[in-house]
KEKE-3310 file (N, C-alpha, C; in steps of 0.2 Angstrom, whole numbers, plus 5000, padded with zeros to 4 digits):
npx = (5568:5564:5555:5556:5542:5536:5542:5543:5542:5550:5559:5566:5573:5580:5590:5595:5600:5610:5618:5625:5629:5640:5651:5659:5662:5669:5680:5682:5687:5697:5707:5709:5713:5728:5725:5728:5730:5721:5712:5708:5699:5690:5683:5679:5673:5667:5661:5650:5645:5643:5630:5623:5621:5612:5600:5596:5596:5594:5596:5611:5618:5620:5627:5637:5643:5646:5655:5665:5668:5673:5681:5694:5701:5700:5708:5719:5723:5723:5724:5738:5745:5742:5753:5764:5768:5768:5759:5750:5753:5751:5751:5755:5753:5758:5770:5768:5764:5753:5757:5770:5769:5757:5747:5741:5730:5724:5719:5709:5700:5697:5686:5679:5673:5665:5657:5651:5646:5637:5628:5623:5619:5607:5598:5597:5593:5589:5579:5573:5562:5570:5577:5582:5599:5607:5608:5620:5630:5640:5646:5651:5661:5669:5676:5682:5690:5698:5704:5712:5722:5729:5734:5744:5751:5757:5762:5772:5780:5783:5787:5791:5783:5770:5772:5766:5764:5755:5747:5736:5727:5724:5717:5707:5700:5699:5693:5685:5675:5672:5666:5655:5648:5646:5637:5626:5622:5612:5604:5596:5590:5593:5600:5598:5596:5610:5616:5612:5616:5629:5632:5630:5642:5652:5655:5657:5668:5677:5678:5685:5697:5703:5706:5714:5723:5732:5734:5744:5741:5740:5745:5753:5765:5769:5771:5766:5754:5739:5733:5730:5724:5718:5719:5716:5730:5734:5735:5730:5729:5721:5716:5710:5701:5691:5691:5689:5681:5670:5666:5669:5659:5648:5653:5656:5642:5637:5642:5637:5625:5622:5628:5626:5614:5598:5596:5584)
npy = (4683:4689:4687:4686:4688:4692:4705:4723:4739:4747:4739:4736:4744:4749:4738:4741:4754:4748:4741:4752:4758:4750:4747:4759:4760:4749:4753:4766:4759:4752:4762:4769:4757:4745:4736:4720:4714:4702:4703:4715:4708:4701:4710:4720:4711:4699:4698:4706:4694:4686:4691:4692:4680:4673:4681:4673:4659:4646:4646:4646:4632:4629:4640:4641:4628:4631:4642:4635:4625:4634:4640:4637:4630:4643:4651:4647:4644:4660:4668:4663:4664:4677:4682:4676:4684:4697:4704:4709:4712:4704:4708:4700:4691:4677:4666:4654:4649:4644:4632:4641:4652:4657:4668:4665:4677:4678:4667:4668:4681:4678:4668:4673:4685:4681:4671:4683:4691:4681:4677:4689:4692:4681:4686:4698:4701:4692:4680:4670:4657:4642:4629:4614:4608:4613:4604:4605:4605:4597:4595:4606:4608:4596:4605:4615:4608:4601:4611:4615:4606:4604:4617:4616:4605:4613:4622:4616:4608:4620:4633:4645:4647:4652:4664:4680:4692:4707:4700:4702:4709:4700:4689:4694:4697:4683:4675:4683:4695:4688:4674:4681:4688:4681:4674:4682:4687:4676:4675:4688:4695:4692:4704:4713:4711:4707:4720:4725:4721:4721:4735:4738:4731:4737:4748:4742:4737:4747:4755:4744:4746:4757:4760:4747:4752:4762:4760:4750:4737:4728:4729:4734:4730:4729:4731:4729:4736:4743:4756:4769:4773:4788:4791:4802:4804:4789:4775:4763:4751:4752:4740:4735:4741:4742:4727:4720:4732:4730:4721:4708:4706:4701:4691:4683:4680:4674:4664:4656:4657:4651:4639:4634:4637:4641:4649:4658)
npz = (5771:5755:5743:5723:5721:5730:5732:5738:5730:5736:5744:5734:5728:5738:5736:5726:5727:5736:5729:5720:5732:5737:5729:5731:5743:5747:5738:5748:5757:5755:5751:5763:5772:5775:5764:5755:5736:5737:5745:5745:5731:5738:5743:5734:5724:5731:5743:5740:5728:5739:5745:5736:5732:5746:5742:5733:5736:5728:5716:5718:5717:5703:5696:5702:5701:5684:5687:5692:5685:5673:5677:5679:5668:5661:5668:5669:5658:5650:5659:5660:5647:5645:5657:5653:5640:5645:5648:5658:5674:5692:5710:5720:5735:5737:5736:5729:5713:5700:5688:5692:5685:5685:5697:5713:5715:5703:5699:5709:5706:5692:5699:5708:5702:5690:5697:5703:5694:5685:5696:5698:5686:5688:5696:5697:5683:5673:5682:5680:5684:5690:5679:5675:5673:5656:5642:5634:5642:5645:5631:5633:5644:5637:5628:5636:5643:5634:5627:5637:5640:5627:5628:5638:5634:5624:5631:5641:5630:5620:5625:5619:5611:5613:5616:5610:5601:5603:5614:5622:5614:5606:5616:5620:5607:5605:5614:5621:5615:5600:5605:5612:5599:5590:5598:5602:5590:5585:5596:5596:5607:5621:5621:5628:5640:5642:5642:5652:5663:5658:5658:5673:5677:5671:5678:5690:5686:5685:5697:5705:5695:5695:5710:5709:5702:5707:5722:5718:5716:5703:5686:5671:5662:5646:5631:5618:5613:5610:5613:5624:5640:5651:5666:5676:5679:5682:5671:5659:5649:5631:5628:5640:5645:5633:5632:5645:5655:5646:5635:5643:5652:5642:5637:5647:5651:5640:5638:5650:5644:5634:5636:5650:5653:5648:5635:5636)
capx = (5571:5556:5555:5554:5534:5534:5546:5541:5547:5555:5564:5568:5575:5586:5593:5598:5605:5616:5624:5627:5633:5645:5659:5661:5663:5676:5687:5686:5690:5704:5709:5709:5715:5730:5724:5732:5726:5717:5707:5704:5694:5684:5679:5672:5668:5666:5655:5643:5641:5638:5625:5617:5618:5607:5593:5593:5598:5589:5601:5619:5622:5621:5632:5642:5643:5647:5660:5670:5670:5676:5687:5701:5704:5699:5713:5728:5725:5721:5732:5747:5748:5743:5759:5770:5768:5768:5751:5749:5756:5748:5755:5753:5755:5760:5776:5766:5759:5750:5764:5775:5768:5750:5749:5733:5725:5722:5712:5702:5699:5693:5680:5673:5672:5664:5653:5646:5643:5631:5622:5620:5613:5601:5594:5593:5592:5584:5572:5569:5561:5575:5575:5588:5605:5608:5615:5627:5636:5644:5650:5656:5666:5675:5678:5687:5697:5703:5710:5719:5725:5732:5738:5747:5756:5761:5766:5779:5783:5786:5785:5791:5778:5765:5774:5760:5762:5747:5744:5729:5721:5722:5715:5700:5695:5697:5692:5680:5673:5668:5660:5648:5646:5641:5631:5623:5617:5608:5599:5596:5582:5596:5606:5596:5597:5615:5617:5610:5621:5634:5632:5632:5650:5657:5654:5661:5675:5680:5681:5691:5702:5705:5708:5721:5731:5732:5736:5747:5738:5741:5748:5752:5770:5772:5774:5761:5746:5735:5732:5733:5720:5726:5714:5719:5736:5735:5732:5728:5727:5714:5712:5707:5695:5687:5689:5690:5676:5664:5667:5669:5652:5644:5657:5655:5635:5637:5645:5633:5617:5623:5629:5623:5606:5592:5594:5579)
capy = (4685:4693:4683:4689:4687:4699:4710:4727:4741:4750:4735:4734:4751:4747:4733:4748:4758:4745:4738:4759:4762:4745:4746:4764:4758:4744:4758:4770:4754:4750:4770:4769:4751:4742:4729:4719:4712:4698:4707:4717:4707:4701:4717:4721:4703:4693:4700:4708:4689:4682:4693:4689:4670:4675:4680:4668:4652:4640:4648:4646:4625:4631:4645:4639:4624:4635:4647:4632:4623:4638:4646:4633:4629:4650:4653:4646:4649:4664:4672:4660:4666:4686:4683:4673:4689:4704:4708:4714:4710:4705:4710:4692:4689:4674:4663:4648:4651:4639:4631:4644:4657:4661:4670:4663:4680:4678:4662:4670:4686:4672:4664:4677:4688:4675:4670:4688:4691:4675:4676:4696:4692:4677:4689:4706:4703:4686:4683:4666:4651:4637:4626:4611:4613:4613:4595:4607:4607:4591:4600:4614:4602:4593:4608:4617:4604:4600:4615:4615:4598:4607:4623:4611:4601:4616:4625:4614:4606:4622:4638:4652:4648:4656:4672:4680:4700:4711:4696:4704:4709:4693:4684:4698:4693:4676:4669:4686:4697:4682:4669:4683:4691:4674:4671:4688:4686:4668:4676:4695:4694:4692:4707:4720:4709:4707:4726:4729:4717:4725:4742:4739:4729:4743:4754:4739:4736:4755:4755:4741:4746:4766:4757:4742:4755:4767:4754:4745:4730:4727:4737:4731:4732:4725:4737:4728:4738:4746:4762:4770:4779:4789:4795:4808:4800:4783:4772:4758:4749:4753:4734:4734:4747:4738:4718:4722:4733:4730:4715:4702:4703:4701:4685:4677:4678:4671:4654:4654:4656:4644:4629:4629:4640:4640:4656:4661)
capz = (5764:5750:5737:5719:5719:5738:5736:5737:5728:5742:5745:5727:5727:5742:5733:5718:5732:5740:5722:5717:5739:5740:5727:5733:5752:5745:5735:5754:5765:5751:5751:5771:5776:5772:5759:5745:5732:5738:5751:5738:5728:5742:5746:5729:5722:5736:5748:5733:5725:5745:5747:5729:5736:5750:5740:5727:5736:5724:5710:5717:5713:5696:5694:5707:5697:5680:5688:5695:5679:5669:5679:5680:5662:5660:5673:5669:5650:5649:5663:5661:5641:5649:5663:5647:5638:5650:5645:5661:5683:5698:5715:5722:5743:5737:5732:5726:5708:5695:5682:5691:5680:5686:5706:5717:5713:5697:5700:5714:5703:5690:5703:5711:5696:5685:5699:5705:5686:5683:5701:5697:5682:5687:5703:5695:5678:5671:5684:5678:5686:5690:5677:5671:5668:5648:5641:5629:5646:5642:5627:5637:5647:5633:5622:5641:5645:5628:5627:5645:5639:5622:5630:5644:5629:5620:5638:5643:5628:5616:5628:5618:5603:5618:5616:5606:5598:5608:5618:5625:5611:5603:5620:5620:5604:5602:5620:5621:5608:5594:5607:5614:5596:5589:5602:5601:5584:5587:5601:5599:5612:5627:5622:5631:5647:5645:5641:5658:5666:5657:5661:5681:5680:5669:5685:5694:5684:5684:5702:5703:5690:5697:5716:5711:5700:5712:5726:5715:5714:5698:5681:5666:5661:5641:5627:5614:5615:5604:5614:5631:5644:5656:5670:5683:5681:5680:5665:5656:5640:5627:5628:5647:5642:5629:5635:5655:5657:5642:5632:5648:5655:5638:5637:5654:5650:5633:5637:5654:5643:5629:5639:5654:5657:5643:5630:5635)
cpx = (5565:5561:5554:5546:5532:5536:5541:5546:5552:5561:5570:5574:5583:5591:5598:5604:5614:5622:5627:5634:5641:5652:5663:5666:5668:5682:5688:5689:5697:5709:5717:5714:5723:5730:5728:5725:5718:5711:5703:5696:5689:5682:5672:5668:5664:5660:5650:5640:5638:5633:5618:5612:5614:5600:5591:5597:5598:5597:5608:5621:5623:5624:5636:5645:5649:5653:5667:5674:5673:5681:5693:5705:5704:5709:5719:5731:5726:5727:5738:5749:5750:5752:5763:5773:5769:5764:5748:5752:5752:5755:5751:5757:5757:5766:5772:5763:5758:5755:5768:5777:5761:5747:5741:5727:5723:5717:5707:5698:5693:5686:5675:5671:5666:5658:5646:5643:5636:5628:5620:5615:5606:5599:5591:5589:5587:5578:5569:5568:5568:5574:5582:5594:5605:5613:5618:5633:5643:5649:5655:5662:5672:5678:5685:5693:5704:5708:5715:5724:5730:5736:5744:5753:5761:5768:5771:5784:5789:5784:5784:5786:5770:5765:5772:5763:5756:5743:5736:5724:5719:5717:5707:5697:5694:5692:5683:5676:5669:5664:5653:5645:5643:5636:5624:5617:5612:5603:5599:5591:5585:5599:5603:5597:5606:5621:5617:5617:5629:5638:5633:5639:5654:5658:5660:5668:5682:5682:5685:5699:5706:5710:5714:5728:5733:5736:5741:5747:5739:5743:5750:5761:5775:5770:5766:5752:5742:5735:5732:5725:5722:5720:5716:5726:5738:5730:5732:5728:5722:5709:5707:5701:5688:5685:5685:5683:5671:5664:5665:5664:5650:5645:5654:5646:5634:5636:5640:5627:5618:5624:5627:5615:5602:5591:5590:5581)
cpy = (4686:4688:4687:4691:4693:4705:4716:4732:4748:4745:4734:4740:4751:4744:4737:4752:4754:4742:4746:4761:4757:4744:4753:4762:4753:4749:4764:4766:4752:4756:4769:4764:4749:4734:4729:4718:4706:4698:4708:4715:4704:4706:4719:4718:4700:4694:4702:4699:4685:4684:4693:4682:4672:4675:4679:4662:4647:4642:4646:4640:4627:4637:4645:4633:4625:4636:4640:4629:4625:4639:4643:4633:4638:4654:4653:4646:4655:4671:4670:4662:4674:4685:4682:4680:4697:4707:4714:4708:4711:4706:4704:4692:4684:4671:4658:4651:4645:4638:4636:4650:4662:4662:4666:4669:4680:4674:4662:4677:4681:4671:4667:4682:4684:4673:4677:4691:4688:4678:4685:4694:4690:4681:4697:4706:4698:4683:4675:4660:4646:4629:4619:4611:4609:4606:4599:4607:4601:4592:4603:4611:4599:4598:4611:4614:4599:4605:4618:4611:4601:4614:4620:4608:4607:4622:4622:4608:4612:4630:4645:4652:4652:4662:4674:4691:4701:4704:4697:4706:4704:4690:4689:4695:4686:4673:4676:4690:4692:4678:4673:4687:4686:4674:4676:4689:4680:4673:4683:4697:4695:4699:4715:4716:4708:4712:4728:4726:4721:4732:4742:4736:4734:4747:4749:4737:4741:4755:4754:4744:4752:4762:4754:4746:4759:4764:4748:4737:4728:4731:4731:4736:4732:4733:4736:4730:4743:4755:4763:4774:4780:4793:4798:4803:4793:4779:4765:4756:4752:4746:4732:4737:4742:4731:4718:4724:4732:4724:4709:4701:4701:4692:4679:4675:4672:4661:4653:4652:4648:4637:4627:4631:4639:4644:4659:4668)
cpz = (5759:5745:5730:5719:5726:5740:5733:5734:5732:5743:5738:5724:5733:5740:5729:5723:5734:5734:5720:5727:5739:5738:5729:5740:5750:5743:5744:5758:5759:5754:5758:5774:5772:5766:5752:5741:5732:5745:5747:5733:5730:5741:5739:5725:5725:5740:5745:5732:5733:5748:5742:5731:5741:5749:5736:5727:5731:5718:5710:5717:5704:5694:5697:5702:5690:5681:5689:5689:5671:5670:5679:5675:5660:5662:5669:5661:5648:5652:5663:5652:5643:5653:5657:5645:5641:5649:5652:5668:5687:5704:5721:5731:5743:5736:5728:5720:5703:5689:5683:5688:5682:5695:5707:5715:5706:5695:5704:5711:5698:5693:5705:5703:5693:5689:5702:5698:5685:5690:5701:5693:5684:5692:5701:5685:5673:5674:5681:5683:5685:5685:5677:5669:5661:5649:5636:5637:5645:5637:5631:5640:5645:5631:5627:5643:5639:5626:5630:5641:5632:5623:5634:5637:5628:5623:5641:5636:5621:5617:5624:5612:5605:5618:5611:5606:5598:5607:5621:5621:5608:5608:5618:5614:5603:5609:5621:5617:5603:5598:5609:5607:5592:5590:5602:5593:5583:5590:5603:5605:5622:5624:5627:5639:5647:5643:5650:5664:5666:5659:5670:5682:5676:5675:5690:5693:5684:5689:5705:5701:5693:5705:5714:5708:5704:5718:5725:5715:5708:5691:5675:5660:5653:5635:5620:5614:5610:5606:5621:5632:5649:5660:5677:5685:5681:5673:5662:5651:5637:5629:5632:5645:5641:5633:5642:5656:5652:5640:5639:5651:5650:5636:5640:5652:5644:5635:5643:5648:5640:5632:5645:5656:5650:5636:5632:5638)
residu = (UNK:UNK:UNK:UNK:UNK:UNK:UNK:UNK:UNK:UNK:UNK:UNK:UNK:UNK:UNK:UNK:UNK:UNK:UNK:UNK:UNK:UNK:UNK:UNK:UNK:UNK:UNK:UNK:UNK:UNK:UNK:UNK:UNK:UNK:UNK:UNK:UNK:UNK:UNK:UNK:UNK:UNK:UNK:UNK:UNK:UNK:UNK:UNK:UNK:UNK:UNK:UNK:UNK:UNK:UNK:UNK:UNK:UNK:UNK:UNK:UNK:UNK:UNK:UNK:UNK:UNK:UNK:UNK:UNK:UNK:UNK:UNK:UNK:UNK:UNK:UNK:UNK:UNK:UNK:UNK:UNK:UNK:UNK:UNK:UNK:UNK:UNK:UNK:UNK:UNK:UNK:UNK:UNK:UNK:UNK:UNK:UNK:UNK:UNK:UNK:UNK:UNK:UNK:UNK:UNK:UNK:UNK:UNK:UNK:UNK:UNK:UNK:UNK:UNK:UNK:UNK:UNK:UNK:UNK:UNK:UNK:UNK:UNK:UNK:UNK:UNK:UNK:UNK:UNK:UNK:UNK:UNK:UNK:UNK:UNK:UNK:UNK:UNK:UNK:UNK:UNK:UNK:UNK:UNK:UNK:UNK:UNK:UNK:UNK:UNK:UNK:UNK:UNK:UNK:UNK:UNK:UNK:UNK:UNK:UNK:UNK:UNK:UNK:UNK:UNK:UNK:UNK:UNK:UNK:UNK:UNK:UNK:UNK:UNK:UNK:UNK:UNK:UNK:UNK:UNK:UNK:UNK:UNK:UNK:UNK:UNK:UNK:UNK:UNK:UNK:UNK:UNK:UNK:UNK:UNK:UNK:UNK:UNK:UNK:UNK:UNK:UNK:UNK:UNK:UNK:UNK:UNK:UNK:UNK:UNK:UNK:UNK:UNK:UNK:UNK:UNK:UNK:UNK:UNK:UNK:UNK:UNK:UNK:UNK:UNK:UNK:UNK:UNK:UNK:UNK:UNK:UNK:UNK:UNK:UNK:UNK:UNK:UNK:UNK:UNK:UNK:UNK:UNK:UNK:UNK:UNK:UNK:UNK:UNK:UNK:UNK:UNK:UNK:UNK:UNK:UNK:UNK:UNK:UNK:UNK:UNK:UNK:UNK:UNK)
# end
């Protein structure tokens, strides 16, 4: 396996081909095959971030690490207010769902998402020596699970006060939008690296998106929505748009840099 310090730039150029050739190949074998949802996001999550892992072993305790510790309290907030609200629906192969509200894929969407995100970044785009992980992680930690622990009180103690008017754009900014625009202004130095970031999962998030609507993977059934896009017949929120493909990468990096990697 070439090392940053070996690789050559044919190899490096392969690498370019196989990230632009591989969510194509996941939308024909979707197309083609009868896959649900959580095939699905193997196909375009899952196998992309296993082959990142490959050539940046040294990296994946720490963004493994990250993802795990995100995505739980991430999960069942964020999508169990979404589901509350009708912000949008998964087509779940399941019965079992999280407080009975939130399907398996939502939490594996979360994980790989969230993971092939971070170990894109640290492989194509940061490129940095493996250092320490950040002691704000401790922070990061308390702040997560005190908000579980606060969502969880108010979740089964006083449901309907969760039933939020344009659920989704409120989540978008509060949980995304403000922490990476914060964070953005502190450290304008990362925002060309997590422009670049951004820009390739917009491509992946598009594909995604086009695929699961089509497939009925998922839709979005609630009324509170700022605006509509409507592409060769199927459509979407504005929000999606905005949060979904632009906004979320810029997010997931944010809280990565700050609490657990370096700023640098």
């Amino acid at each position: 396996m070439p090392s940053k310090k070996t690789q050559t730039p044919l190899h490096r150029k392969r690498e370019y081909v196989f990230l632009v050739v591989f969510p194509l190949v996941a939308v024909l074998l979707s197309l083609l095959l009868p896959i649900n949802l959580f095939f699905g996001l193997i196909l375009f999550h899952g196998l992309p971030a296993l082959w990142l892992s490959y050539q940046c072993p040294k990296k994946v305790p720490k963004v493994f690490f990250f993802t795990i510790l995100f995505t739980l309290p991430f999960a069942l907030i964020v999508e169990g207010i979404a589901e509350m609200n009708n912000a949008w629906w998964l087509a779940t192969a399941f019965d079992w769902r999280a407080l009975h509200i939130v399907p398996v894929e939502a939490i594996l969407w979360s994980i790989l998402a969230f993971y092939h995100i971070t170990i894109f970044y640290e492989y194509f785009v940061d490129g940095k020596r493996i250092g320490q992980t950040n002691k704000r992680i401790k922070v990061f930690s308390t702040l997560l699970f005190a908000c579980l622990a606060l969502f969880l009180i108010v979740f089964f103690l006083n449901p309907l006060s969760l039933q939020i008017p344009y659920a989704y754009l409120w989540l978008g900014i509060v949980v995304g939008f403000l922490p990476a625009l914060c964070f953005l202004i502190f450290h304008k130095k990362l925002l060309r690296k997590f422009a670049l970031a951004a820009a390739y999962f917009f491509y992946v998030n598009f594909t995604l998106e086009m695929t699961a609507l089509s497939q009925g993977w998922w839709g979005f059934g609630g009324t509170h929505f700022i605006g509509w896009v409507n592409i060769s017949g199927l459509g979407f929120p504005l929000e999606e748009f905005i949060f979904y493909f632009i906004v979320a990468t810029f997010a997931i990096l944010a809280y990565y840099e700050y609490f657990v990697d370096d700023t640098r």
